[in-house]
N, C-alpha and C positions, 0 to 999 in steps of 0.2 A: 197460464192462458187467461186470458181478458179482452173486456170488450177492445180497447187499446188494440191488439193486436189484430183484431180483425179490422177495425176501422184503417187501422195501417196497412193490411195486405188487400184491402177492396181499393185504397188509393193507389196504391203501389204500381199495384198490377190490372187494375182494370179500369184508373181512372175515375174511380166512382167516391165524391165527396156522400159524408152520412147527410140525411134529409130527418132534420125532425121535425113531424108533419103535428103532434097532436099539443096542447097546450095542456090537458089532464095527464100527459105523460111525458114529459121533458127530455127524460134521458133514454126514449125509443128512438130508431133512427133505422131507419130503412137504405137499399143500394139499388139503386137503378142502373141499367145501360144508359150508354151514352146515347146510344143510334133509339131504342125504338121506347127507355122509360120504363120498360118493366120490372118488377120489383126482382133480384134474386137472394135477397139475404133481410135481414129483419134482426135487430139488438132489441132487446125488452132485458126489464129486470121484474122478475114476478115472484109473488109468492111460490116455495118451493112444494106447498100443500095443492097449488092446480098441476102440479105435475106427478103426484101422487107419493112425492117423499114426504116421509113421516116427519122429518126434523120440522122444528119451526123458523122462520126467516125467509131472506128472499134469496134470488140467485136469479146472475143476468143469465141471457139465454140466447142462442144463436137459432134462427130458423130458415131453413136453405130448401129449394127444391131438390126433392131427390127421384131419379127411377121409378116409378110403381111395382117394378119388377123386384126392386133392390130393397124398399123399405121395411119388409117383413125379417130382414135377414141382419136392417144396420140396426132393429130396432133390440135385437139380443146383446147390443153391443153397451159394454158401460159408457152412461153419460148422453146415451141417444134415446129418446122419445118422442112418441107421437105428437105429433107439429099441434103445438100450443096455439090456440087464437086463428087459424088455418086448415086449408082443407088437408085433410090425414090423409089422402090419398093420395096427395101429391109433395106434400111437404112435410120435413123432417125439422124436430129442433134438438138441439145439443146443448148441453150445460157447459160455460164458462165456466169450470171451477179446478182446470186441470184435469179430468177425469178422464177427457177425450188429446190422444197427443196432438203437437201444431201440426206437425203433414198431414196427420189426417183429415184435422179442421180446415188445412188447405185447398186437401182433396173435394172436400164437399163445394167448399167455396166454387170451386173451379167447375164443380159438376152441376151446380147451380147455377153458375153462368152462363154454362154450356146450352142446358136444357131452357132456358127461358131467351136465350140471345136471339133465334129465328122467329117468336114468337110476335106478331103486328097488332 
């Protein structure tokens, strides 16, 4: 699992080329809708110490809208933590490093989509 794979499945299937919007972080890249621009997915590679693992290094990172109802329950889950850079109450982020499987990462992808597609 790798950023590659999600840039792959947000073209695939939802038409959304990566946007990297910041010039102090090159390999960030955010997914917008087509129709209304709003963000649902966010690639970062960050220190793995702002996410509260003890190891040292970085590790890229997927960040997706999730439920409010659902994120107390994905956050027990390995490789899911509270949405780095983002409001924690509405968004989830997950660690590229294999830890989370790809249909799952799909799943989010897709429930990210979901929940921010009606949004103007």
């Amino acid at each position: 699992m790798n950023r590659e794979f999600v840039i792959d499945y947000a073209r695939e299937y939802y038409g959304s080329e990566p946007e990297y919007l910041w010039k102090n972080t090159p390999d960030a890249c955010v997914f917008r809708h087509i129709e209304n621009r709003k963000w649902y997915g966010l690639v970062m590679n960050i220190s793995k110490e702002k996410l509260g693992i003890s190891e040292s290094g970085n590790i890229d990172i997927l960040n997706v809208k999730c439920d409010t109802m659902m994120i107390g329950s994905m956050l027990l889950k390995k490789g899911c933590f509270p949405a780095y850079h983002m409001n924690k109450k509405h968004w989830l982020t997950i660690v590229l490093d294999g830890s989370v499987p790809e249909d799952e990462i799909r799943l989010f992808i897709d429930q990210s989509y979901e929940l921010t597609n009606f949004i103007k």
